[in-house]
C-alpha positions in Angstrom: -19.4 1.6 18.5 -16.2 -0.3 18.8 -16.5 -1.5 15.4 -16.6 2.1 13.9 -12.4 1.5 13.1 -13.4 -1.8 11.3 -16.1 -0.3 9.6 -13.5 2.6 8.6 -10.8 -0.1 7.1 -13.5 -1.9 4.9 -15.1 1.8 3.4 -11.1 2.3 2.8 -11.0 -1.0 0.9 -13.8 0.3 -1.2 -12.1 3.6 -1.7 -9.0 1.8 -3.5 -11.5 0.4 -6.3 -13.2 4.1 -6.5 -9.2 5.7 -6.7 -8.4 3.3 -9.4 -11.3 4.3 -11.7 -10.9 7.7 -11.4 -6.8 7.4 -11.9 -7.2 5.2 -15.3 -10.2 8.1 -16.5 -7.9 10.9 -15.9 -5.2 9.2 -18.0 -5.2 10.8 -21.3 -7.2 13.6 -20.2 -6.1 17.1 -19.0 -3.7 17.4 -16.0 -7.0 18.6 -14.1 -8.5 15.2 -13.9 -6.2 13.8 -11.6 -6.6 15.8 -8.6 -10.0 13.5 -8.6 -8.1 10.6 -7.7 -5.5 12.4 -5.4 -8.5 13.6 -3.3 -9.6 10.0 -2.9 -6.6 9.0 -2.2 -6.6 11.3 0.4 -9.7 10.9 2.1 -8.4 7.0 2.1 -5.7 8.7 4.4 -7.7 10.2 6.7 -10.0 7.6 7.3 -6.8 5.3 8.4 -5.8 8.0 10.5 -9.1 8.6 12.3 -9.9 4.6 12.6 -6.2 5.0 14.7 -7.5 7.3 16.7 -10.9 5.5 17.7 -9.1 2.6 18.3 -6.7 3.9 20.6 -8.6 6.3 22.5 -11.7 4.4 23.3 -9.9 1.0 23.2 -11.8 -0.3 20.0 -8.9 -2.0 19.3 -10.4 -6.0 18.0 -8.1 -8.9 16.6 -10.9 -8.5 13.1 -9.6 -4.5 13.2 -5.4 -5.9 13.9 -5.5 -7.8 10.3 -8.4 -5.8 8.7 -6.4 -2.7 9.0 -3.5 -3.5 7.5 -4.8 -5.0 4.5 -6.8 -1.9 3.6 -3.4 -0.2 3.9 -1.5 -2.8 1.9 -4.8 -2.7 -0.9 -4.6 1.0 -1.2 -1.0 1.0 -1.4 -0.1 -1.4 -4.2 -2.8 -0.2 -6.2 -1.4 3.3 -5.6 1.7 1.9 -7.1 0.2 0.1 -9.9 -1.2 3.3 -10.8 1.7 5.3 -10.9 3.6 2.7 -12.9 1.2 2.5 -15.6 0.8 6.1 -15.6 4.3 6.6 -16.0 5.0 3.7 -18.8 1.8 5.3 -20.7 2.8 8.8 -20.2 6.8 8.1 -20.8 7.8 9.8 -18.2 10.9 7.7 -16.7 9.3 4.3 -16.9 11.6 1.9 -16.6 12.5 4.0 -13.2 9.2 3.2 -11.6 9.0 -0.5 -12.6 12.6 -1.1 -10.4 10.7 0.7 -7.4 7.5 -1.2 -8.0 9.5 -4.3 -8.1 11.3 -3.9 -5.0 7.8 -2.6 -2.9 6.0 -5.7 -4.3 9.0 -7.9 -3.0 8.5 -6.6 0.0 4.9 -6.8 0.2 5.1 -10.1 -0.2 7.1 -11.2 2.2 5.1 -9.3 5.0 2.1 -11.4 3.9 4.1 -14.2 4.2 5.3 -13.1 7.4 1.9 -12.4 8.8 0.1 -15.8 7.9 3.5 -17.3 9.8 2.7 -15.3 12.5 -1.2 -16.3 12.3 0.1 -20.2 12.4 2.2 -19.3 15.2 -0.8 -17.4 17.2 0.5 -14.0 17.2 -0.8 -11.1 15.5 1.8 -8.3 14.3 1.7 -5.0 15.4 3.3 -2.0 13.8 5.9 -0.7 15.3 7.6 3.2 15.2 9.8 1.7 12.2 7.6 0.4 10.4 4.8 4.0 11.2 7.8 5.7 10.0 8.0 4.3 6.6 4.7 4.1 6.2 4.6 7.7 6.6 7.3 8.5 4.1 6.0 6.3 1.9 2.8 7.6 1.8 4.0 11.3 1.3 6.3 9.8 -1.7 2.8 8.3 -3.3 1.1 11.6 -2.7 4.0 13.4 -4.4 4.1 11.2 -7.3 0.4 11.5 -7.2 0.8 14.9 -7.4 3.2 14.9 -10.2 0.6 13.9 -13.2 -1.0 17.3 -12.3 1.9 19.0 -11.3 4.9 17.7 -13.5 7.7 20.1 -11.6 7.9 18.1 -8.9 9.9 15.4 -9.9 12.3 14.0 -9.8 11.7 15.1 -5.5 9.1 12.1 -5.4 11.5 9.8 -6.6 14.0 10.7 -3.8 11.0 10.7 -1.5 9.8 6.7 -2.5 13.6 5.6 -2.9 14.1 6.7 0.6 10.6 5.1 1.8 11.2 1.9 0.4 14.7 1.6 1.8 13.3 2.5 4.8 10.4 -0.3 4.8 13.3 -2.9 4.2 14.8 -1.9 7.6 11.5 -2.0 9.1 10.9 -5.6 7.7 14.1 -7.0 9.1 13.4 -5.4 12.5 9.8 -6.7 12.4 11.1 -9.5 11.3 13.9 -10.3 14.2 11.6 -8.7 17.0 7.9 -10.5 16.2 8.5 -13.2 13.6 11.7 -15.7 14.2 10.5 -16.1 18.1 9.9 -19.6 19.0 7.3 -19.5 21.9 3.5 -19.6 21.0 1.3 -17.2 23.3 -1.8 -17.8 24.9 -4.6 -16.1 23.1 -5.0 -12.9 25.2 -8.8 -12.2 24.6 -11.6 -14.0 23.4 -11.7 -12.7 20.4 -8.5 -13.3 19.8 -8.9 -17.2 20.6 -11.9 -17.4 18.4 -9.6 -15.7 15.3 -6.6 -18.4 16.2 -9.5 -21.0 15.8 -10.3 -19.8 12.6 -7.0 -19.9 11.6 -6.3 -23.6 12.8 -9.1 -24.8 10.8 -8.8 -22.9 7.7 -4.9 -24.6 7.7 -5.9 -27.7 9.3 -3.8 -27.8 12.3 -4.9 -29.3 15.9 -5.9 -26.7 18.4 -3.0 -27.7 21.8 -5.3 -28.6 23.9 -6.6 -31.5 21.3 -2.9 -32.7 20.9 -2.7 -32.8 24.8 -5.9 -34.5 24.6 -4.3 -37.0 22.6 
């Protein structure tokens, strides 16, 4: 039962393949076709929202679900994005626009992976905090906006002010994730078994001496 969240991340890692196909069918189709993809786009919601849930309530929190989590999130959200950018450029529709605010999410992006494998090296595993749930949040109403605005077209330009205001708001978040969980120098003791056997993973996948075989040493 405690693996129901994990289970929840990986069927949302499917769902960003199955919300890709449908968005690139509905392309040159009728403004009908892409509620299909919205509505897989937001059943991907929900299931993040109800594998939260699980986790918290019943404490099925593991150290698999800590890193499978966000991926599935970070999958479904830069495909969103890649979407929506080649929807625009094919459509016309203020282009050039959407290719700055893809730039500066997949910056950003980026440097949260690499933040996260430091952490991994480091034997800590990053946890969202209420900044970085809050631009999440944002950002995800901005995607379902823009979403929105292939079948709808009268709602922009209210997504772009929407995702402008996400993204500036996930840069904050980065820097205060970044001073509060990534630039500390002490390396933690694995707090659960599971954890340990993930940080074990880690040090061999990387190739770096578990402490207790330096102290051996």
């Amino acid at each position: 039962m405690r693996h129901i969240p994990n289970i929840l991340s990986t069927l949302r890692i499917l769902l960003t393949g199955v919300f890709a196909w449908m968005f690139f069918r509905a392309l040159g189709e009728e403004a009908f076709s892409f509620w299909w993809p919205i509505g897989v786009y937001a059943l991907a919601f929900l299931t993040d929202l109800l594998d939260g849930f699980l986790a918290r309530t019943f404490n099925w929190i593991t150290p698999l679900g800590k890193i499978l989590d966000p991926i599935a999130d970070k999958l479904m959200a830069v495909m969103a994005l890649i979407c929506i950018l080649v929807g625009k450029i094919t459509m016309h529709d203020n282009g050039q626009l959407y290719i700055v605010l893809f730039m500066l999410m997949a910056v950003k992006e980026c440097l949260m992976l690499i933040g996260g494998g430091i952490m991994l090296r480091k034997h800590r595993v990053a946890y969202a905090d209420w900044y970085g749930k809050s631009a999440t949040g944002v950002f995800t109403i901005g995607v379902v906006l823009t979403l929105l605005s292939f079948a709808l077209p009268a709602i922009e330009p209210w997504n772009v002010a929407v995702l402008s205001a996400a993204i500036a708001m996930s840069y904050f978040a980065m820097a205060h994730y970044a001073k509060t969980q990534l630039f500390i120098d002490d390396t933690p003791e694995a707090s659960t078994p599971d954890e340990e056997k993930l940080f074990e993973r880690v040090d061999r996948l990387v190739g770096t001496p578990r402490p207790k075989e330096q102290k051996a040493k």
